[in-house]
Phi, psi and omega in degrees: 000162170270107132241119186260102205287115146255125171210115179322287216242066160308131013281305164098249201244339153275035188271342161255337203284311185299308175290323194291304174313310168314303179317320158336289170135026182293143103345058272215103172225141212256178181201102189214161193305172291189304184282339180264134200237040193283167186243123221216159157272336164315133139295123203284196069255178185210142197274178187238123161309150174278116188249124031236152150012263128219127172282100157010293192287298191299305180284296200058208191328325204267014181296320189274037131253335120020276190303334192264344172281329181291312155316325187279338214277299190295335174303298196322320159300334212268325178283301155019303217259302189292347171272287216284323179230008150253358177069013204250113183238111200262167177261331192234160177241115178240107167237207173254093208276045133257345168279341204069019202272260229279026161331264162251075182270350177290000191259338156285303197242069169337322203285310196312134174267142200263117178244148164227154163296082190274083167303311205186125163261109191296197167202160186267331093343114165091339191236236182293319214271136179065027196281321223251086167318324179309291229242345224216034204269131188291095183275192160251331158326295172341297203272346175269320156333294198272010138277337159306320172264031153274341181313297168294008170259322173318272201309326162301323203294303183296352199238312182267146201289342191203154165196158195267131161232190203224318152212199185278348175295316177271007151311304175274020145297329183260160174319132176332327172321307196253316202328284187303016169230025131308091166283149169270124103220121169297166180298345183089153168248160186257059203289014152257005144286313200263089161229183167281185177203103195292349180278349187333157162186140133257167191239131170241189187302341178277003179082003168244161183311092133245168173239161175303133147122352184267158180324064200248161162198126209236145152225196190157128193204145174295314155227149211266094171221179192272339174279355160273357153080001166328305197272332168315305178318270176310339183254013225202330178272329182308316206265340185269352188267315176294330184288337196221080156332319156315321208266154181255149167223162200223102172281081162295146166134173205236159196269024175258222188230110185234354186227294167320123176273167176288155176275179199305318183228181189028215167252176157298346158302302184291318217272313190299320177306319179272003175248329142313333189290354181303336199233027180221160218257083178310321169328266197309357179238118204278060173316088201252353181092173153302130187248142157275140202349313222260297160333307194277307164306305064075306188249354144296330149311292160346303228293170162257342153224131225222125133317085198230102190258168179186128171289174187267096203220156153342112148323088153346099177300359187292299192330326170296310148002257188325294151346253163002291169314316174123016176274138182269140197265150151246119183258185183264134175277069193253182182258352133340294176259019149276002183261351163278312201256124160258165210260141179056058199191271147270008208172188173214123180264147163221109183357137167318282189277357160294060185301326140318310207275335173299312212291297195349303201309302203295330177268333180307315150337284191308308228270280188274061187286005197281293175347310193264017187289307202288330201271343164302304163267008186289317194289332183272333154318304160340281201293289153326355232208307172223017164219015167319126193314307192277340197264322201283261198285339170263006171283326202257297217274001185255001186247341184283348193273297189278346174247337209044000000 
């Protein structure tokens, strides 16, 4: 078959799905924003983004369906250009209904069957917006805004024949309406790469060595914010640091915004960092940034306990990762990570907002891991067992493609 993958920052969530199809023997062309330069074995092409922006003042409610119809607008064209001068028809379209990309490709191939990637439906109830007041408050501006940006999620749903989620939580986001055209398979992990390794070691920027078994706690985020739960995190390290002397701790992630608006001045790094530093010991806590891969599996491995907070949001793929690696997570009792995790069971859950109770969890990790070795190994069983990339989840995500 012609299939044809959009994704603004391709590969995105096709990143095992796309060659494996290729492998197939499929015909396999990528569709991708203009700005994005990752290097693929696909063949790409790419649309030109809309420059400038959307004005706030002008669009109001309607700015993310502006934008996004305006994305759609460029696909559209761009798919256009590949029918009329390239000949290029595809049988099946698989994109990502959070960008607005196949909005109106029914209108180039009318014929073509249309899939989408269903991440997340917001809501003005139950899910991120307004969980957190500190950061989040459910105004009625709030709430009208966050029905306003549902519009570009609807309209693909209604427009495609079939559409995907990665789990059931996030599955069960969207209405009831679209819910029954929703498959369950995550992108999967490749847990015979991501497994543990008692030889692990890292290096941090200060040039020293650590290893699996020495005293560690990982934390990891795309960017260091309030929807990854950071300030829960930081107001949660003094007391865990003052209990265990020892311990060292290592924050992946880049200082920017990726869910989260920025705060009035600096990063969320800073403002979380400065309401803590009078009581927290700087030496010991490690900022390394975005790690390349093989570094970042490297200090999951290490760790002896992993943090993984979340408003009811998108599901990290790190967190399975980590699992996978053999780490033990102490998660947020968010409804994302209760659908992976049972508390003493594969892991340790904790009240979202529960600051005490994070440094307990935490020292308690550290202080006894012989005690977690079995919850160590249930999670990376978990992870094996119902999301492994090759045996699972790309047999599932290659028969929703080739079957629909």
């Amino acid at each position: 078959m012609n299939i044809l993958l959009i994704h603004q920052n391709f590969p995105g969530q096709f990143k095992h799905l796309a060659p494996a199809l290729q492998a197939r023997g499929h015909n396999v062309v990528a569709l991708t924003a203009e700005k994005n330069q990752q290097k693929t074995a696909i063949r790409t092409l790419r649309y030109p983004t809309p420059v400038p922006p959307p004005d706030p003042k002008e669009a109001r409610l309607g700015r993310t369906l502006t934008a996004m119809t305006d994305r759609a607008q460029r696909v559209a064209l761009a798919a256009a250009q590949m029918r009329d001068q390239m000949g290029f028809t595809p049988d099946v379209i698989f994109g990502h209904s959070g960008w607005g990309e196949t909005l109106f490709l029914r209108e180039v191939w009318p014929k073509a069957r249309q899939l989408v990637y269903a991440e997340f439906y917001y809501a003005t109830e139950g899910l991120d917006v307004g969980f957190d007041p500190e950061f989040s408050p459910l105004t009625l501006p709030v709430r009208m805004n966050v029905v306003a940006r549902q519009a570009h999620l609807a309209l693909p749903m209604l427009q495609a024949d079939a559409a995907l989620s990665p789990t059931e939580w996030q599955a069960d986001t969207f209405p009831p309406e679209f819910r029954h055209k929703i498959t369950i398979t995550h992108d999967g992990v490749d847990t015979d790469a991501l497994r543990p390794d008692p030889q692990a070691s890292f290096r941090l920027p200060n040039g020293r060595v650590l290893r699996a078994g020495d005293e560690v706690l990982t934390y990891v985020a795309r960017n260091i914010e309030p929807y990854r739960g950071a300030h829960i995190f930081f107001r949660a390290l003094p007391d865990v640091l003052a209990a265990r002397p020892e311990a060292q701790v290592v924050i992946i992630g880049a200082d920017g915004a990726s869910y989260s608006a920025g705060p009035k001045e600096g990063t969320w790094r800073d403002v979380f960092v400065n309401e803590v530093r009078d009581r927290l010991d700087l030496s010991r806590v490690h900022f390394v940034g975005r790690l390349p891969y093989q570094e970042f599996t490297s200090a999951l491995q290490i760790g002896r306990a992993h943090a993984y907070l979340t408003v009811p949001f998108v599901l990290s793929w790190s967190m399975l990762e980590a699992m996978s690696l053999g780490a033990l997570v102490v998660g947020s009792r968010t409804g994302p990570v209760e659908e992976v995790i049972t508390d003493g069971a594969n892991g340790r859950l904790v009240d979202f907002f529960d600051v005490e109770g994070w440094s307990e969890a935490l020292i308690d990790a550290l202080t006894r891991p012989e005690e977690y070795q079995r919850l160590r190994q249930a999670a990376r069983k978990t992870v094996v067992e119902n999301y492994d990339l090759k045996r699972i989840c790309l047999p599932r995500l290659i028969r929703f493609v080739e079957e629909g």
